[in-house]
C-alpha positions in Angstrom: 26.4 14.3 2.7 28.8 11.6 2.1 28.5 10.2 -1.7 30.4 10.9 -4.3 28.8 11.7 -7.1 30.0 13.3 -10.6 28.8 16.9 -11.9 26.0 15.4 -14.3 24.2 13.6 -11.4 24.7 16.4 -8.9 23.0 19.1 -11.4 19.9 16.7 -12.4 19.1 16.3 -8.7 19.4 20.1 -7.8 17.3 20.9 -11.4 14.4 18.3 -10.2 14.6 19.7 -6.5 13.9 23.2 -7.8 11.7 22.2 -10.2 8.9 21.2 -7.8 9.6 24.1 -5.2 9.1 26.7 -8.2 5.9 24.4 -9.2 4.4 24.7 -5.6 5.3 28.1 -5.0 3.4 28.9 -8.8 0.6 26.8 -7.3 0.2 29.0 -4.3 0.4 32.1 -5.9 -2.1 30.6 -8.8 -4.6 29.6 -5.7 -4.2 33.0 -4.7 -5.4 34.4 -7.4 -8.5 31.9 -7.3 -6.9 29.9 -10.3 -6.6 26.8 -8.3 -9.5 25.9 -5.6 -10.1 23.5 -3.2 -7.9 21.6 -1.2 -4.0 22.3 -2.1 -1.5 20.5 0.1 2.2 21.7 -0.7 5.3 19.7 -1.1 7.6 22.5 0.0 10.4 21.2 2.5 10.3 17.5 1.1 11.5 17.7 -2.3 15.0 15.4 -1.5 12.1 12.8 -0.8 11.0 12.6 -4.2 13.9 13.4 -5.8 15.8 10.3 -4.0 13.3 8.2 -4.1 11.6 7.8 -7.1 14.5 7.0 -9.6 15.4 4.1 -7.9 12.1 2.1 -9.7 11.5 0.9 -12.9 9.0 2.1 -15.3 7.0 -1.1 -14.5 7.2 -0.8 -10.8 4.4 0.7 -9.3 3.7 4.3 -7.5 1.5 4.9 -5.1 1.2 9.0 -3.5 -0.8 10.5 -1.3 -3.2 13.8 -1.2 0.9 15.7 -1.0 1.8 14.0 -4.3 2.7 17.2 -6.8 6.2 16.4 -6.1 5.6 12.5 -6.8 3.7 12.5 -9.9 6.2 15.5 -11.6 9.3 13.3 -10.5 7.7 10.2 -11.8 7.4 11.3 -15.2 3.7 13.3 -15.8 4.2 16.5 -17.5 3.8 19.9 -16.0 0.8 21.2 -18.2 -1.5 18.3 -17.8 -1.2 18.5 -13.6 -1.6 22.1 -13.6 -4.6 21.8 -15.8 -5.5 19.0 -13.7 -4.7 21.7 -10.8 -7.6 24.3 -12.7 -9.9 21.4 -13.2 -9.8 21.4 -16.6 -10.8 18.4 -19.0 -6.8 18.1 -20.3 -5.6 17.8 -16.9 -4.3 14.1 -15.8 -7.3 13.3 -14.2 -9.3 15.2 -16.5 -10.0 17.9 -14.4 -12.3 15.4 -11.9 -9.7 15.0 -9.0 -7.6 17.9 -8.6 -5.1 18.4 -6.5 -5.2 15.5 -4.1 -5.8 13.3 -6.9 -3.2 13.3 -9.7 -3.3 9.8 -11.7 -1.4 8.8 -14.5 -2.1 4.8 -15.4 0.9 5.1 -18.2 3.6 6.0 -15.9 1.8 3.5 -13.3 1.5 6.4 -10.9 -1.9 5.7 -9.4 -2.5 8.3 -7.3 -3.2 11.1 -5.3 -5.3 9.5 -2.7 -6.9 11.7 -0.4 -7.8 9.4 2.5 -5.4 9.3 5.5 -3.8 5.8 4.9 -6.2 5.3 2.2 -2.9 4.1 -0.4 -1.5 1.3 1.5 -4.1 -1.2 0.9 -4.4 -0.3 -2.8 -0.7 -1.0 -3.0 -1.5 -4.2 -1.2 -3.0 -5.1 -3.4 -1.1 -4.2 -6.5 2.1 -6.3 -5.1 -0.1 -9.2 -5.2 -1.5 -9.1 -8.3 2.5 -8.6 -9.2 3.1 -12.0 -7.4 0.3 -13.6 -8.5 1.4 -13.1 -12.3 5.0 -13.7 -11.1 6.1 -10.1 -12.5 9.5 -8.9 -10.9 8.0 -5.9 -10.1 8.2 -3.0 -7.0 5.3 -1.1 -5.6 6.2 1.8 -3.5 3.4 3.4 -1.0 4.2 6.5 -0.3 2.1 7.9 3.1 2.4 10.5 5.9 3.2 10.2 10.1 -0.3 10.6 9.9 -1.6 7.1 8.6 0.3 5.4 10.9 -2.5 5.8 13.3 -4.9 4.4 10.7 -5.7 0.6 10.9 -4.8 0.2 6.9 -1.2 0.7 7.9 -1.1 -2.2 10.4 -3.2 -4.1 8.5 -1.6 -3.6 4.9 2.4 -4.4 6.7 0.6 -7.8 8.4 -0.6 -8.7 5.0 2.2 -7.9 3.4 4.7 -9.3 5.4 2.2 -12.4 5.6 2.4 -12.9 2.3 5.9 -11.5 1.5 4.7 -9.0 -0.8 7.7 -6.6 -3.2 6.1 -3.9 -1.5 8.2 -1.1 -0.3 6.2 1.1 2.2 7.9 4.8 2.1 6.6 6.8 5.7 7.2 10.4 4.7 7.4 11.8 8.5 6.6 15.6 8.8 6.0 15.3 12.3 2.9 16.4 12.0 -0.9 14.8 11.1 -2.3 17.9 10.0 -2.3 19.9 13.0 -1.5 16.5 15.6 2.2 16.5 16.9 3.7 13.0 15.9 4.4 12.2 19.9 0.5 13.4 20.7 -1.0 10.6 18.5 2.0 7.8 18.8 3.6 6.3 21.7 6.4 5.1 19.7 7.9 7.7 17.4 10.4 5.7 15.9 8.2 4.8 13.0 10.8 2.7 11.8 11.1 0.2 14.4 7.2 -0.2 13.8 8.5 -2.5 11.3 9.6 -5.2 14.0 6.0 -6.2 15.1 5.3 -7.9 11.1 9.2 -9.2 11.1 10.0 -7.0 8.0 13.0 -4.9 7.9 12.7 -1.0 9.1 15.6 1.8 8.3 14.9 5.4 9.0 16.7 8.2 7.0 17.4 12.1 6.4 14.7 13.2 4.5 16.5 16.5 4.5 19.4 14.7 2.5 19.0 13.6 -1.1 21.9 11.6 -1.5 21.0 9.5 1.9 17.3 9.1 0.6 18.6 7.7 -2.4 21.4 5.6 -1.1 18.6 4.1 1.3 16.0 3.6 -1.3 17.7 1.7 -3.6 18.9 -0.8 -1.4 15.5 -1.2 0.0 14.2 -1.3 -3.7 17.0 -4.4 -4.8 15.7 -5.9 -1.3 12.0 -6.0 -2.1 12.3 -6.9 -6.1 14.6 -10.1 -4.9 11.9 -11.6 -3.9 12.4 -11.0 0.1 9.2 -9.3 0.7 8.4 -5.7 2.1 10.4 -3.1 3.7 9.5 0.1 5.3 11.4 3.2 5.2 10.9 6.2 7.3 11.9 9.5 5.9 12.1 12.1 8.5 11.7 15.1 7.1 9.4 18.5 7.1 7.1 20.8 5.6 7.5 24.3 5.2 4.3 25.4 4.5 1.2 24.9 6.8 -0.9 21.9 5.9 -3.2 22.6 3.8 -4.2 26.3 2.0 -6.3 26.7 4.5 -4.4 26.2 7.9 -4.1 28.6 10.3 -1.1 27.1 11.2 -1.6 27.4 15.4 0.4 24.3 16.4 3.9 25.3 15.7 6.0 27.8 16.2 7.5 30.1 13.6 10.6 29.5 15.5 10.6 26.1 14.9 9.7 26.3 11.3 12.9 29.0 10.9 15.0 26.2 12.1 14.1 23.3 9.9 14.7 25.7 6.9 18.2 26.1 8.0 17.9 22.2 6.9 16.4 23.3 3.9 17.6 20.2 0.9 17.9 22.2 -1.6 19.9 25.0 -0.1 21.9 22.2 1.7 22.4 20.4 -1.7 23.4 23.6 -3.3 26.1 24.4 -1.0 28.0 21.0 -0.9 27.8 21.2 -4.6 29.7 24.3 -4.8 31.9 23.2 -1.7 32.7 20.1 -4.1 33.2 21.8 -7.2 30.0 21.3 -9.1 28.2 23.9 -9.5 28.3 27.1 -10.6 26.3 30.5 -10.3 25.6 30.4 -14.5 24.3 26.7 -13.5 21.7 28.1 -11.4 20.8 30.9 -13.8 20.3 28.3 -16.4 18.1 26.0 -14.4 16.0 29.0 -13.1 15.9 30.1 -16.6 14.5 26.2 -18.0 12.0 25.8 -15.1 10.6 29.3 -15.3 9.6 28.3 -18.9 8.8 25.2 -18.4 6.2 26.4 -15.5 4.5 29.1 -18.0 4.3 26.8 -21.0 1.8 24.6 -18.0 0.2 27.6 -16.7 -0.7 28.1 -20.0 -1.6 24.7 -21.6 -4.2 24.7 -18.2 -5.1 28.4 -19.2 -6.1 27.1 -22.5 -7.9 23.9 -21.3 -11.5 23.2 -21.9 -13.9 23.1 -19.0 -15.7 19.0 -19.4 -18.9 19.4 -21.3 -22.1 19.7 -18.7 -23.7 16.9 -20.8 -20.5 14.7 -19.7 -20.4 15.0 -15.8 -22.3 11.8 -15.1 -19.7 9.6 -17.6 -18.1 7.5 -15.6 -20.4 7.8 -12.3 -22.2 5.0 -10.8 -25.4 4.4 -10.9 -27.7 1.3 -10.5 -28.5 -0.7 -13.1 -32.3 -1.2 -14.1 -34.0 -4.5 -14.8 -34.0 -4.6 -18.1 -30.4 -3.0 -18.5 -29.0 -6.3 -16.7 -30.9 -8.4 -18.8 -29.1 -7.1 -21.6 -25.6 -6.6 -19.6 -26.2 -10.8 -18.8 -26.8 -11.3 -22.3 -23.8 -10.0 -23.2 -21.8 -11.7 -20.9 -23.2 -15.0 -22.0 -22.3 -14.6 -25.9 
């Protein structure tokens, strides 16, 4: 870590790291205890992803996540309580309790998902750049994806479409070396994600996504690139997960060796320690952000805790279903006045 930053900026980006390792590690224990159900795919290893990253767009720019997105959406802006109702599948949760943990959505701070199809966000935020271009709005939308969807055709084909049309979209690979279970060099020939870039003639960086300073550093000059009007960039973030998978890995494919070694990477440890070796921080710093996030985290357990299950006469709102003959009568009618 080479950038200087002052004592203000160094704490918020320690407080936001920690901040979604104690969420996750709440989330775990909270599945656990058969709180939480389902699929739960944990963020802990790549907070300096989020952390770096997402600052560097505007409130209008768009955000699109994948089904590893806790750390995304809580960065971005949603409040705690309504994704860990959202977590219980309650009806206050962001999705109102319909998506759960692979799909957190939040239209007012433009975070639109939480998908939970492999690849399944980069031809949504295809699409969002153009309508951005199309309406001539200097805008940003950053994909977010794993190593994973690089396999899927939506990658190749969203990057040739974007790069086609020189779309402001910033495609953000979040490489954990692993496709679920699938090593990244036992499903790509070519590791180097980032020079995947070269075959649509857009621009391609990789960076430490151990390192929060270099994730941000990197971001936001991709970010200025894209909303100048130059068209999309990708950026690989190489990086790692601590936890298996999913909730319910076995976890077979790696070795706990291995996993002891990235966490002597770990970003926010590393972040810790060249704030003090800098000056920065302090041990009554640490107390005090423990202190804040351990509230904030049971204020949200218990807003969810207090969440109302959605009313049985209510789970086929929003569902569709074929319209009858005389319902599209009256649906053309309406159309026509």
């Amino acid at each position: 870590m080479t950038a200087s930053i002052d004592r203000g900026h160094g704490m918020e980006l320690l407080r936001q790291m920690l901040r979604i390792r104690r969420f996750e590690e709440k989330c775990a224990e909270l599945y656990s205890l058969g709180k939480i159900r389902g699929f739960l795919h944990l963020y802990i290893g790549e907070e300096a992803v989020a952390v770096g990253a997402l600052p560097c767009f505007t409130s209008e720019d768009a955000i699109v996540g994948t089904y590893r997105e806790h750390g995304h959406a809580l960065i971005r802006g949603t409040p705690m309580g309504p994704l860990m109702a959202e977590l219980y599948g309650k009806a206050n949760g962001c999705a109102k309790g319909r998506g759960g943990s692979m799909h957190f959505f939040d239209a007012a701070q433009r975070f639109y998902g939480g998908l939970a199809i492999v690849g399944g966000g980069l031809p949504v935020a295809v699409g969002l750049a153009l309508a951005d271009k199309m309406q001539k709005r200097t805008r940003v939308t950053a994909c977010f994806f794993g190593d994973g969807a690089v396999a899927e055709g939506e990658f190749h084909e969203s990057l040739n479409l974007a790069a086609l049309w020189k779309l402001p979209v910033l495609f953000l690979c979040e490489n954990n070396l692993y496709a679920m279970g699938t090593a990244l060099a036992r499903h790509q020939a070519q590791t180097d994600i980032a020079k995947k870039a070269d075959a649509y003639g857009i621009p391609g960086q990789a960076v430490d996504g151990m390192d929060v300073l270099a994730v941000k550093s990197t971001t936001r000059q991709a970010a200025d690139f894209v909303r100048q009007g130059n068209g999309p960039f990708l950026i690989e973030y190489r990086t790692y997960r601590f936890r298996a998978h999913s909730m319910y890995d076995a976890e077979l494919y790696r070795t706990k060796d291995e996993v002891a070694q990235w966490k002597h990477r770990d970003p926010i440890a590393s972040f810790e320690q060249y704030l003090r070796g800098n000056g920065l921080l302090h041990d009554t710093d640490v107390e005090k952000i423990e202190s804040a996030i351990t509230g904030e985290i049971a204020e949200a357990v218990a807003f969810a805790e207090a969440g109302e299950w959605e009313p049985i006469d209510d789970l086929t709102r929003d569902v569709y279903t074929p319209l009858s003959n005389s319902q599209r009568s009256a649906f053309n009618e309406q159309l026509e006045s």
